[in-house]
VOBA-1610 file (N, C-alpha, C; in pm, whole numbers, padded with zeros to 5 digits, always signed):
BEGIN
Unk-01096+00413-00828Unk-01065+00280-00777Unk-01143+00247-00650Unk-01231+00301-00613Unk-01322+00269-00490Unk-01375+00148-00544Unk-01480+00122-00628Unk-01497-00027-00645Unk-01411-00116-00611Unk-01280-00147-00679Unk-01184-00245-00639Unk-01137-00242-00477Unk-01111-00121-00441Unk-01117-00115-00224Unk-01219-00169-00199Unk-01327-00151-00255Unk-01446-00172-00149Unk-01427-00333-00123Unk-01411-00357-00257Unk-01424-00516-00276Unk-01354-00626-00187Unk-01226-00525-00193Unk-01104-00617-00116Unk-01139-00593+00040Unk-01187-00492+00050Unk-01272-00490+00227Unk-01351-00603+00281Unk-01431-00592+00139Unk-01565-00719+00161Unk-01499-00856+00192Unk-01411-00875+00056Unk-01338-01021+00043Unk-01278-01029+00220Unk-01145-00941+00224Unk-01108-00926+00389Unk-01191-00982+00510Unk-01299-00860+00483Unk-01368-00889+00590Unk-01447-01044+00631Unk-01498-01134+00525Unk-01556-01272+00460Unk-01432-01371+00547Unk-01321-01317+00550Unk-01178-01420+00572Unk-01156-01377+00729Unk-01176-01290+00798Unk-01184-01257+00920Unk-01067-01186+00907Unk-00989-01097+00804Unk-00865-01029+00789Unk-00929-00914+00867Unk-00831-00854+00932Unk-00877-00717+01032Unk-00719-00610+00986Unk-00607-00701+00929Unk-00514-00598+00905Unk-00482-00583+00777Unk-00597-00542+00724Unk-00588-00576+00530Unk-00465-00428+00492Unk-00387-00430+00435Unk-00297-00280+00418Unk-00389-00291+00237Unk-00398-00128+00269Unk-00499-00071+00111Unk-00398+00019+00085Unk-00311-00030-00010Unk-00220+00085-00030Unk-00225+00200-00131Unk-00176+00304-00142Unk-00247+00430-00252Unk-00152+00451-00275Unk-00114+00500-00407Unk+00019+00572-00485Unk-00052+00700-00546Unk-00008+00779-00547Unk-00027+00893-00563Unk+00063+01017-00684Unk+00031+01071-00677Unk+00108+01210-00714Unk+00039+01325-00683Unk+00119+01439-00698Unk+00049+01603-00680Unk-00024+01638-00727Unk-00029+01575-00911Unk-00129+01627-00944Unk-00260+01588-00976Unk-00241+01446-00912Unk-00415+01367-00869Unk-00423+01406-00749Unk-00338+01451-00665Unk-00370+01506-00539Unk-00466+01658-00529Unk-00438+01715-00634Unk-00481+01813-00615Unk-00654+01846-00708Unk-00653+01714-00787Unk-00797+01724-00849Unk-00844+01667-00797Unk-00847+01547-00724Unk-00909+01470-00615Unk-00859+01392-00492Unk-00955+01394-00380Unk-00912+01333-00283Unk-00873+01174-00238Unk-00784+01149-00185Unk-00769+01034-00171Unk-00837+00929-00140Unk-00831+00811-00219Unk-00948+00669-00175Unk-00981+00674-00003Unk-01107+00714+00052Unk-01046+00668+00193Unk-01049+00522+00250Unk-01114+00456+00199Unk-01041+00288+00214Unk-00859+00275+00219Unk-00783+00380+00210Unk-00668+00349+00174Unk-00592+00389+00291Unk-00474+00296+00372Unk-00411+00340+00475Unk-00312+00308+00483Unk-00227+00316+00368Unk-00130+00354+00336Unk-00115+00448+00185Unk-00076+00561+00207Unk-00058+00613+00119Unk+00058+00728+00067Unk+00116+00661-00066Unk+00255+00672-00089Unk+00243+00819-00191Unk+00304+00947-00158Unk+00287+01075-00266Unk+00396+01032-00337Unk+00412+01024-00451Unk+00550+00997-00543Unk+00550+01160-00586Unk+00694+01191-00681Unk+00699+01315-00713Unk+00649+01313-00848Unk+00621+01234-00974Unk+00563+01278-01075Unk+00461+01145-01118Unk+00367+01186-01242Unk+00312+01036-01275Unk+00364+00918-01344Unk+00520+00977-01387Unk+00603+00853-01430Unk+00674+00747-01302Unk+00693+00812-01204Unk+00747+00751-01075Unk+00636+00672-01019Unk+00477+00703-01059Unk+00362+00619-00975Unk+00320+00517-01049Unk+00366+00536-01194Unk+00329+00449-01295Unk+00457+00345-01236Unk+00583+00383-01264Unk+00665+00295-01214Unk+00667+00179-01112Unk+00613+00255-00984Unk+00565+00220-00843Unk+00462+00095-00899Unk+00366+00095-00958Unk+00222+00007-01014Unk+00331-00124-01032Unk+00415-00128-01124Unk+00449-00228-01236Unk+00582-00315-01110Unk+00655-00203-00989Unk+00751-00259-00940Unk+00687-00326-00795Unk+00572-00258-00759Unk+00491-00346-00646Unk+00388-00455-00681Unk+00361-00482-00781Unk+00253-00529-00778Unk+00320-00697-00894Unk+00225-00782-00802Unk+00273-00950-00892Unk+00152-00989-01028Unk+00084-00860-01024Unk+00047-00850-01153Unk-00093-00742-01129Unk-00160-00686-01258Unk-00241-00562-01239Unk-00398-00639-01347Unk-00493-00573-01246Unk-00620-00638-01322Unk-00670-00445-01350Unk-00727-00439-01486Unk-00732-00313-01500Unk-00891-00274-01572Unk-00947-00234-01479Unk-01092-00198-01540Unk-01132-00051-01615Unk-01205-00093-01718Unk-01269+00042-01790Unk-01265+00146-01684Unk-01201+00278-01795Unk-01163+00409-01741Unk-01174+00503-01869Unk-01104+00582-01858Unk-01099+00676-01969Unk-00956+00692-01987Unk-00901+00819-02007Unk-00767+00832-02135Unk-00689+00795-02029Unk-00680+00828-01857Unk-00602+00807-01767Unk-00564+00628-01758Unk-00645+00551-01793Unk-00648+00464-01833Unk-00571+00358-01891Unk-00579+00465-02030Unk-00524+00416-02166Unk-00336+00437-02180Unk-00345+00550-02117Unk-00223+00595-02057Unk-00111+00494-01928Unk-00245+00436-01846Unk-00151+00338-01755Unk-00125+00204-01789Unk-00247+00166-01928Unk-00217+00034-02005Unk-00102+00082-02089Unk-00037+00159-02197Unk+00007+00182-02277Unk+00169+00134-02181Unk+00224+00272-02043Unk+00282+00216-02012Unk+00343+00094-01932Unk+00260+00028-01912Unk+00282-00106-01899Unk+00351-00191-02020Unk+00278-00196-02090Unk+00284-00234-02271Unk+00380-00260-02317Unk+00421-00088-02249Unk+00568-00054-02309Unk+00698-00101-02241Unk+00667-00112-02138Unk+00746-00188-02033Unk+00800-00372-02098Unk+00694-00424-02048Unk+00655-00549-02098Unk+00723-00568-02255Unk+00698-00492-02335Unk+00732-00534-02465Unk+00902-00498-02466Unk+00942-00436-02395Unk+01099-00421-02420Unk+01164-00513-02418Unk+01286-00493-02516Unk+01363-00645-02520Unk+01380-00710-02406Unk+01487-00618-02322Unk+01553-00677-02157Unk+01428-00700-02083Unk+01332-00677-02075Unk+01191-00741-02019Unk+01154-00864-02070Unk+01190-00932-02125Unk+01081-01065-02204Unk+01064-01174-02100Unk+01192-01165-02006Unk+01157-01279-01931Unk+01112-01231-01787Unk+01062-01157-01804Unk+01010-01084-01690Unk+00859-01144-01697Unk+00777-01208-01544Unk+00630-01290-01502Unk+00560-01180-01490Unk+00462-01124-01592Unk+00362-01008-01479Unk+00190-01045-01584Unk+00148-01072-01480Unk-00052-01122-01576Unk-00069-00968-01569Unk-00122-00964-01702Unk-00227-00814-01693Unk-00332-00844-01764Unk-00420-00843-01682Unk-00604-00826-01721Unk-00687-00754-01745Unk-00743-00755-01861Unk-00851-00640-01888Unk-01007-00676-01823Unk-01035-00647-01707Unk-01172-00678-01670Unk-01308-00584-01681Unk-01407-00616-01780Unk-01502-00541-01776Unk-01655-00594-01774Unk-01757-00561-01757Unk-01877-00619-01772Unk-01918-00577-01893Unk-02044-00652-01905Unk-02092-00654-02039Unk-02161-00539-02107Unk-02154-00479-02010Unk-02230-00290-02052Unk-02117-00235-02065Unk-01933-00282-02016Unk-01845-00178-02050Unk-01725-00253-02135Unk-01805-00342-02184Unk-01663-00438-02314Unk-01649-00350-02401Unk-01740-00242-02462Unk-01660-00140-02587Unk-01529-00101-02521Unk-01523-00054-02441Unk-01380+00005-02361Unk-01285-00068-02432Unk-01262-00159-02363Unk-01148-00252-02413Unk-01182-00286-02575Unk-01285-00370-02620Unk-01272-00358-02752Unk-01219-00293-02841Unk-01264-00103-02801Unk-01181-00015-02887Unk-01039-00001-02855Unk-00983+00016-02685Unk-00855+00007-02690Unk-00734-00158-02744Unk-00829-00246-02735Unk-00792-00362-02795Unk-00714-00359-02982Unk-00816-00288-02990Unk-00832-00224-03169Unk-00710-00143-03166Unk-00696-00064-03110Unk-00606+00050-03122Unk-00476-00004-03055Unk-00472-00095-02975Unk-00306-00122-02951Unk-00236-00223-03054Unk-00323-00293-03135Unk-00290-00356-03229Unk-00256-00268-03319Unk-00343-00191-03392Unk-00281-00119-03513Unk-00181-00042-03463Unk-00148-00011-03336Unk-00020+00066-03327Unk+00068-00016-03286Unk+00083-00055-03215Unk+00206-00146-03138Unk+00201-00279-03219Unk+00089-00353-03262Unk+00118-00484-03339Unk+00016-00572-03263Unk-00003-00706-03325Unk-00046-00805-03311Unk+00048-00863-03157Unk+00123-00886-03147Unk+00225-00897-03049Unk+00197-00810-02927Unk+00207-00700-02937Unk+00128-00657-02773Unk+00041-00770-02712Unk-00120-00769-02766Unk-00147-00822-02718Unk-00139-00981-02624Unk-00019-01035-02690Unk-00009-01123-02599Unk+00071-01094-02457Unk+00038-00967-02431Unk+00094-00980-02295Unk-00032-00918-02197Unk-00141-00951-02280Unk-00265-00916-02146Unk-00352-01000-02208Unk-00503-01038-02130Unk-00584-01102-02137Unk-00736-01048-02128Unk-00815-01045-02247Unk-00985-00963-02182Unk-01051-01057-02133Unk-01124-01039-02037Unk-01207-01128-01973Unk-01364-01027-01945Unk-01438-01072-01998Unk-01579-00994-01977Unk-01692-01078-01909Unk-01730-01028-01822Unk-01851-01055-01724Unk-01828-01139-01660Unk-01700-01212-01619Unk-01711-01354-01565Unk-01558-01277-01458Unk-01615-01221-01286Unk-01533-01216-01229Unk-01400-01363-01129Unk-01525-01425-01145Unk-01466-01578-01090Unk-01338-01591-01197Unk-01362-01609-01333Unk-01277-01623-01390Unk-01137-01540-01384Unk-01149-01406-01365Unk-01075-01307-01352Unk-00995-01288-01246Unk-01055-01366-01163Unk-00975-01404-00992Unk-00910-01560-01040Unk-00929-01638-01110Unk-00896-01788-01129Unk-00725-01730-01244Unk-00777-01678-01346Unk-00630-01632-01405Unk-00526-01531-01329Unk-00560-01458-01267Unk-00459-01390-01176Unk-00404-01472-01073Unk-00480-01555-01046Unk-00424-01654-00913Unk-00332-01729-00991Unk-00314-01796-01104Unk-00247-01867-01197Unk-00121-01783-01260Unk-00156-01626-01248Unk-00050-01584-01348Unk+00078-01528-01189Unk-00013-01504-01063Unk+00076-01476-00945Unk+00167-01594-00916Unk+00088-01741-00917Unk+00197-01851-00918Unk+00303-01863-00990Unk+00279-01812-01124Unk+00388-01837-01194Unk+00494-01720-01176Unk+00474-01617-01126Unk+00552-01486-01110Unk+00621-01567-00974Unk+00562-01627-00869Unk+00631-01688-00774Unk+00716-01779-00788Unk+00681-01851-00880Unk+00800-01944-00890Unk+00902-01896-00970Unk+00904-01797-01054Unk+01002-01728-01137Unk+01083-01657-01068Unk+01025-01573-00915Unk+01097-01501-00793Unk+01158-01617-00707Unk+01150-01723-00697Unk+01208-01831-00615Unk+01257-01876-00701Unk+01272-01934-00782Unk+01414-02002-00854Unk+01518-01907-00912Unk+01491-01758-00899Unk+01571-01632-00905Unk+01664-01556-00815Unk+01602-01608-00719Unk+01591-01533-00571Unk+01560-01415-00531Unk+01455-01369-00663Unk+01449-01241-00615Unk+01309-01213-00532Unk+01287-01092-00505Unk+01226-01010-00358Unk+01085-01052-00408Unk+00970-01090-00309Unk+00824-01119-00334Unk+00781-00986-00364Unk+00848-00864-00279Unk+00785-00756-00260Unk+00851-00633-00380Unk+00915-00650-00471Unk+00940-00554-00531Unk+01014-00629-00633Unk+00923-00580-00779Unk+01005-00636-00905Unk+01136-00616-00917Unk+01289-00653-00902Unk+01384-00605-00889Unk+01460-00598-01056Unk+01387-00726-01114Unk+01456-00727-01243Unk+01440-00644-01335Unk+01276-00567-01349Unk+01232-00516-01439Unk+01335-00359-01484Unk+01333-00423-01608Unk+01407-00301-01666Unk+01303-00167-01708Unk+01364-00026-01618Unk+01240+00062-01677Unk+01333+00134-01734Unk+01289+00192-01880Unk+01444+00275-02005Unk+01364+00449-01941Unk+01471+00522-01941Unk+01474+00646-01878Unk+01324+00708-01993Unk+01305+00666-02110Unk+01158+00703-02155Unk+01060+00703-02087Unk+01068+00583-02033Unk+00967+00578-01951Unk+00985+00627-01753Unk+01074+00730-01760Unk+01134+00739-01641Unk+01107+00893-01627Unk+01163+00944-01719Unk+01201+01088-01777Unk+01046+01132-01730Unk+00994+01264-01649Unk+00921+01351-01646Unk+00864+01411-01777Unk+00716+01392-01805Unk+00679+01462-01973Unk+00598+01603-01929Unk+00624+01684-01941Unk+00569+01819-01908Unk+00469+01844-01996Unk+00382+01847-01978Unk+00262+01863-02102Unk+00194+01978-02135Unk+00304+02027-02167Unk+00292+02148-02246Unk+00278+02178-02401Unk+00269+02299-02487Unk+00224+02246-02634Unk+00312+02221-02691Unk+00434+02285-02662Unk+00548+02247-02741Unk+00628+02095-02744Unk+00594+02047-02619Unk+00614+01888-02542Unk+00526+01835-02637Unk+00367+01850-02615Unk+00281+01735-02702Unk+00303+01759-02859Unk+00350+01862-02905Unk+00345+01890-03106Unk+00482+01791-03107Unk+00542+01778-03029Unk+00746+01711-03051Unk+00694+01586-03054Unk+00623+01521-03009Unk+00598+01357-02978Unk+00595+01299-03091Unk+00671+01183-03112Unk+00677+01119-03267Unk+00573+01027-03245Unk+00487+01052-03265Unk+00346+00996-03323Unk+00362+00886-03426Unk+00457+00781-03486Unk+00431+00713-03603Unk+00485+00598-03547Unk+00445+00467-03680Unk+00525+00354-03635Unk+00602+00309-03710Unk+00712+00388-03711Unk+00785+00342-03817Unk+00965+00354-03668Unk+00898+00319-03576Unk+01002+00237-03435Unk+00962+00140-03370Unk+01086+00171-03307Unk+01018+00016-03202Unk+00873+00057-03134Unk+00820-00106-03094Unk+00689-00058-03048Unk+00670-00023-02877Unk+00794-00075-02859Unk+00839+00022-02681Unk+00837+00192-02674Unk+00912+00189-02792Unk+00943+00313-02790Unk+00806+00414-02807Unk+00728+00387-02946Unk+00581+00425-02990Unk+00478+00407-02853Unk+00530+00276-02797Unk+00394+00263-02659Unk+00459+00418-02549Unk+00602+00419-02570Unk+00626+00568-02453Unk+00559+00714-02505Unk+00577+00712-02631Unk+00532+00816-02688Unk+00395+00829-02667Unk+00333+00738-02671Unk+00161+00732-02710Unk+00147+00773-02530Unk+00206+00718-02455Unk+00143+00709-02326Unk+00140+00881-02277Unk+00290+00979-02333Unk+00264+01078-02312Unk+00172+01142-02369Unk+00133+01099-02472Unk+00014+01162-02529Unk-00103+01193-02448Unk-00142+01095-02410Unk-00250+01017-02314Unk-00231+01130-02184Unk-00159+01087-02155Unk-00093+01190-02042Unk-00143+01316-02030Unk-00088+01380-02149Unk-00115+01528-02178Unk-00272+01537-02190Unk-00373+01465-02220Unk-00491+01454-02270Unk-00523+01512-02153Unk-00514+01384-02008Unk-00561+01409-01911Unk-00514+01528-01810Unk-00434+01535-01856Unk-00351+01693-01820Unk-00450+01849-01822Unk-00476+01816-01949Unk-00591+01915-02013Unk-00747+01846-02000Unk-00777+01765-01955Unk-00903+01749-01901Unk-00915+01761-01740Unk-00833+01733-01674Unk-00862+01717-01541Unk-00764+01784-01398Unk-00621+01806-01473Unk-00517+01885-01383Unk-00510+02025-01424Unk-00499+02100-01264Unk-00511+02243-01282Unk-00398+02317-01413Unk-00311+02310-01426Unk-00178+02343-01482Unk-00239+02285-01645Unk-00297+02146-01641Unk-00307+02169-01791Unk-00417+02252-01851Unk-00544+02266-01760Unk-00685+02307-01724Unk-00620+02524-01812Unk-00506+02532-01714Unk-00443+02657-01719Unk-00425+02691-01856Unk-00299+02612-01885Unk-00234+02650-02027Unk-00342+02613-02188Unk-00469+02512-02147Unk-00528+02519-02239Unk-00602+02649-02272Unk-00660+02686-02132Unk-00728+02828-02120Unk-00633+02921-02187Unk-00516+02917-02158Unk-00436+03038-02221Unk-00379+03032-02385Unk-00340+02922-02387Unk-00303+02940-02554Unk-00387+02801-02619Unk-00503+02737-02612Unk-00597+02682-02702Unk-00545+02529-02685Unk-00610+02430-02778Unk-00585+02331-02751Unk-00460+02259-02778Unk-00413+02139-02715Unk-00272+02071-02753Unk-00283+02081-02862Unk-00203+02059-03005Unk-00155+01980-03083Unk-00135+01835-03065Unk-00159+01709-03167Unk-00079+01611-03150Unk-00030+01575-03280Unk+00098+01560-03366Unk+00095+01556-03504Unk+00149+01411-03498Unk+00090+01320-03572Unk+00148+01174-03630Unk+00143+01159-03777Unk+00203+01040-03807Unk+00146+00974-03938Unk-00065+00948-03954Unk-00081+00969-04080Unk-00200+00983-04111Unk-00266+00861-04075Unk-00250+00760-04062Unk-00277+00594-04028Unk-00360+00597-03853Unk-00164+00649-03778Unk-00211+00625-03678Unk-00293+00736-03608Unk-00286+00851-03638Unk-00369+00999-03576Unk-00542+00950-03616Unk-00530+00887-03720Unk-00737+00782-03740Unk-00742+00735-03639Unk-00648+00674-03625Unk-00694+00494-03498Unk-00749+00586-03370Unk-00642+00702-03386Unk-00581+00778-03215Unk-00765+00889-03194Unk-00835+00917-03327Unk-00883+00991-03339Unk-01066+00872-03307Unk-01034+00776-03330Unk-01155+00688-03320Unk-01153+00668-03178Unk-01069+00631-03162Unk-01018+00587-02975Unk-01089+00668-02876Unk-01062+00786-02921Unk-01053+00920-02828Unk-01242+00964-02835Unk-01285+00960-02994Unk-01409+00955-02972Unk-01513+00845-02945Unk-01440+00731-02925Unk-01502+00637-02867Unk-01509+00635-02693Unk-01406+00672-02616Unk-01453+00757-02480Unk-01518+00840-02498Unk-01523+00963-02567Unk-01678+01048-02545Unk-01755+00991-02556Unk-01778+00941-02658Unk-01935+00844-02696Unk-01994+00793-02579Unk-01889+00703-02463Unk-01919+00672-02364Unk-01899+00722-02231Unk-01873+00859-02270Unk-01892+00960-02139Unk-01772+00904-02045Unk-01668+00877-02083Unk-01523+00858-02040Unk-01460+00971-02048Unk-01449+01099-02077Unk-01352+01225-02092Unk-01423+01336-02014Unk-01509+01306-01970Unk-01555+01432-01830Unk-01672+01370-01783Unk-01671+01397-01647Unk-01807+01298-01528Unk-01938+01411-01567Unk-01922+01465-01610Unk-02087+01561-01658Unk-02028+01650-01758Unk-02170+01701-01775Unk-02144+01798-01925Unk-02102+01795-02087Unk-02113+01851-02169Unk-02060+01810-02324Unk-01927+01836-02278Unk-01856+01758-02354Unk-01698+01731-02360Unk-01642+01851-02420Unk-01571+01903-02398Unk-01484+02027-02545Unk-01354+01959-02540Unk-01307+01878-02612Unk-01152+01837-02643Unk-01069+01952-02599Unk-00966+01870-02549Unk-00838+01967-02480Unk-00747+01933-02604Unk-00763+01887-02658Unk-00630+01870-02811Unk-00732+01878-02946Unk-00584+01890-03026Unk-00631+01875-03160Unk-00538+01764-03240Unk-00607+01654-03324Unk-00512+01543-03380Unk-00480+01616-03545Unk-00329+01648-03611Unk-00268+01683-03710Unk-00213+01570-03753Unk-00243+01469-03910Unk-00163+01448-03984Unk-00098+01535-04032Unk+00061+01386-04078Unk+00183+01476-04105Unk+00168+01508-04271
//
């Protein structure tokens, strides 16, 4: 996320802002594979990555989210999943997919893949916007108004989503371990809240085993995850996944070696 700090420095600095707060959410175990943004001066350690994911969706009057890799796919999913829950519908939050024109496959393929899993219906709760940042600042400014006037005729807090319902799925700690990732019901034959929690631990565990010491560990010791679904969705999950390698999204150098393996049921 240094691009997006830098930016908001620049913008700041353009406005004569001198007390811009850059705030960081954290956990232990991005703490411990990398160091913190230093543009950032405030910065919050939560105790797991479901509590920072939480933190994203309860501070923020809406999230603009640029090409990444599985860590990514994992912080769109739970959003998704959030958003699509019943007791959520009347809940204001813009979410934007922003990318340039050298990184629209990103979204394209995850575009592809939240449809065939979650439905046609997800997507109406985010927006792609490619190469046109003006634009991308013009709909967030539009989708924050409307979150404001939904917090004022509510009365609720500017500074913290109070309504949003988060279901202990998405609350609950996922340990990503092999026996954790083989249990995950992989299919869609549930709700698509429920399938977006599941998928996100997936995701989770991916990056677990690509980039955190502990998953880095247990792959070394007993081989790669498991992930078992229905035959449908483990394709989509299996195109997805090699569509970040393709684009050098699943490790910053070197050939990739997958930390999982995808099992139809």
């Amino acid at each position: 996320m240094k691009g997006p700090m830098k930016g908001a420095v620049v913008s700041h600095g353009k406005q004569h802002i001198r007390d811009g707060r850059y705030i960081g959410i954290t956990e232990p175990g991005i703490i411990a594979a990398e160091s913190p943004n230093p543009t950032v001066n405030e910065l919050v350690i939560l105790p797991d990555i479901e509590k920072r994911l939480e933190a994203f969706v309860r501070l923020s009057h809406g999230i603009i989210v640029f090409p990444g890799g599985a860590g990514t796919a994992e912080e769109v999913l739970y959003i998704l999943g959030l958003l699509m829950h019943p007791d959520n519908q009347a809940v204001k939050f813009p979410l934007i997919f922003a990318a340039s024109a050298t990184s629209e496959n990103y979204f394209a393929s995850l575009d592809k893949f939240i449809r065939y899993t979650l439905g046609d219906d997800a997507a109406q709760y985010y927006e792609i916007i490619t190469d046109n940042p003006v634009l991308v600042g013009q709909r967030m400014l539009q989708g924050i108004e409307h979150v404001h006037r939904h917090r004022r005729k509510y009365s609720e807090s500017y500074a913290y989503n109070w309504s949003l319902v988060v279901p202990t799925a998405f609350q609950q700690p996922f340990i990503p371990n092999h026996e954790n990732m083989l249990a995950l019901k992989l299919h869609r034959q549930q709700d698509s809240h429920t399938l977006a929690a599941a998928l996100r631990c997936a995701f989770s565990g991916i990056v677990a085993g690509n980039v955190k010491a502990d998953g880095i560990a247990c792959i070394k010791e007993h081989g790669p995850y498991q992930l078992k679904g229905d035959t449908a969705l483990i394709e989509a999950m299996d195109k997805l996944l090699r569509s970040f390698v393709e684009q050098g999204r699943m490790k910053l150098k070197g050939e990739y070696k997958p930390c999982y393996q995808l099992l139809s049921e």
